[in-house]
Every structure is written in C-alpha cells, then in structure tokens.
TORROMI-127339 format. One line per 8 residues: number of its first residue (from 0); for each residue x, y, z of C-alpha. Coordinates in steps of 0.02 Angstrom, whole numbers. Layout:
BEGIN
NUM> X Y Z | ...
END
This chain:
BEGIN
0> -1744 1540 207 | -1920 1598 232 | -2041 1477 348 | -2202 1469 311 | -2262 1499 496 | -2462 1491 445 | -2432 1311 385 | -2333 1277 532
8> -2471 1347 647 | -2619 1256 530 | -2518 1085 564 | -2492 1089 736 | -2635 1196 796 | -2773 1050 821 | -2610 931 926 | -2572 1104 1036
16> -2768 1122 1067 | -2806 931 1111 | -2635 953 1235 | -2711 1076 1328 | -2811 982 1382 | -2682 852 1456 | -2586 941 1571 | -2475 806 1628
24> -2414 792 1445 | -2394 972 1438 | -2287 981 1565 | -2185 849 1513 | -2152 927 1345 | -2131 1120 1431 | -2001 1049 1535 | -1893 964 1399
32> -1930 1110 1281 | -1856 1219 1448 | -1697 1095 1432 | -1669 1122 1223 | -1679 1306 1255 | -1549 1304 1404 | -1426 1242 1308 | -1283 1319 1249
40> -1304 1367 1058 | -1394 1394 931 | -1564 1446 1024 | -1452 1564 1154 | -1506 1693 1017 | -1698 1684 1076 | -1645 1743 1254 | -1723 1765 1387
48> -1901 1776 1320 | -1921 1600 1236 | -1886 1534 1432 | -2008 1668 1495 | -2144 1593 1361 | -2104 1401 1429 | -2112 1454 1613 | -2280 1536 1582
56> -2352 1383 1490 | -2272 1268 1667 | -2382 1424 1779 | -2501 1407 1685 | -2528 1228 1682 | -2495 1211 1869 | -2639 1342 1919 | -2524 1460 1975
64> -2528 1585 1827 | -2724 1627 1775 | -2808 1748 1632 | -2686 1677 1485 | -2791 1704 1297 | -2818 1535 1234 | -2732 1575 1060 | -2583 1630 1135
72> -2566 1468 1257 | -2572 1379 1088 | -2453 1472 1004 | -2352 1432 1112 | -2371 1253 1133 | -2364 1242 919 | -2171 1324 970 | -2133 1167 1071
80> -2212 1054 960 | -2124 1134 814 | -1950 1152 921 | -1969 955 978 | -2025 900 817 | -1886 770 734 | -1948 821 560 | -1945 995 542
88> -1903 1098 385 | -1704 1092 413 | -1661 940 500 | -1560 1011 662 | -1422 876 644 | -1360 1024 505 | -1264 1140 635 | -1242 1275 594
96> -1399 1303 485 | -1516 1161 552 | -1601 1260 727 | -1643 1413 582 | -1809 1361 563 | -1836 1323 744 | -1763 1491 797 | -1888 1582 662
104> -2043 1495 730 | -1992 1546 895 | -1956 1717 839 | -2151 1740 756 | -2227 1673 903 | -2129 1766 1029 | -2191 1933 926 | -2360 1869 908
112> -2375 1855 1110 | -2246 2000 1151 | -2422 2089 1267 | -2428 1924 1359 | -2265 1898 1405 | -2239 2071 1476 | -2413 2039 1579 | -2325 1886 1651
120> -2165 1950 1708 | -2262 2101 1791 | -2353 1951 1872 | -2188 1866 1921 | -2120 2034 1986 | -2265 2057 2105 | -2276 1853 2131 | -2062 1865 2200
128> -2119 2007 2302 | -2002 2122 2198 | -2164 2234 2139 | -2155 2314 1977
END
C-alpha cells in the first residue's frame, strides 16, 4: 500500500493552518488524538514518539513549550487531522489492515520532524528537572 503523503499534506494543510489559530480546538483534537494513540493496538507500533509529537502540540498550545517551526506544528496537526479523519484511505473499521494508512502518515511525519522532537524532550528533561 503506498500513501500518497503530499496529497494528504496538500488536503489538510490549509484546515491544520486555520487551527492554529484556534487553540481551544486544538487542544480538543490533541487530547483525543492522545486517547486513539493510547490505546492498545494497532498504533502501539508508533511508540513513544507519536505521544511525544501530541504532547508537544498540547505545550505548545498552552504557552509552555516556545520556538516550534511553523511547518512542523502543521505537520503535525495534518497527523491528527489525518488520524481522526472518518474517511481516510482504508477505512479503520478493517482491523487488521484499516490503521495502515494512519500508521504511515504518522510514520512520514514523525521522520519529517525527528530534529524537533529530540529538541523537545531535551526541553522536557531540563523542564522535570532531570537535565539532559
């Protein structure tokens, strides 16, 4: 199966800008995205740095977490869009096969902002006073 993530991105892009914008919104869809990729299943495989990626969007949109690149804040709110979206390429009522497409997306975007993510646990380190 081979996802066209550039269409994906294309789609979603102009929603993930205009959202944010609304943080209330945005933190409303971080959290539930936070509560599909807690479950047990089929997006265990994204580990522990698809949470990292949702907890910096919630520090982020709280204040707490500053100096985030624009693009890579909506990267990762096209992954929640994408990952919340009822209509995606496989429907995710297809276990087994249906989260595929989710799981790719999140896969792309977590390589695209790989630099970030390791900025913001350093930050998170230093922020739980357990330095670096």
């Amino acid at each position: 199966m081979k996802v066209n993530f550039d269409k994906i991105y294309k789609n979603l892009a102009p929603k993930a800008l205009f959202l944010l914008g609304k943080k209330g919104r945005l933190l409303k869809l971080a959290n539930k995205s936070l509560e599909t990729l807690s479950q047990e299943g089929s997006f265990k495989v994204l580990g522990h740095q698809s949470i990292l990626m949702v907890k910096l969007l919630l520090d982020w949109t709280q204040g707490r977490y500053k100096g985030v690149k624009k693009k890579n804040l909506v990267l990762i709110v096209v992954g929640i869009l994408y990952l919340l979206n009822p209509v995606d390429l496989i429907p995710d009522f297809l276990l087994g096969v249906g989260f595929l497409d989710d799981v790719a997306v999140f896969f792309k975007i977590l390589h695209k902002i790989e630099d970030e993510l390791d900025r913001y646990e350093d930050w998170l380190k230093i922020e739980r006073g357990t330095g670096k």
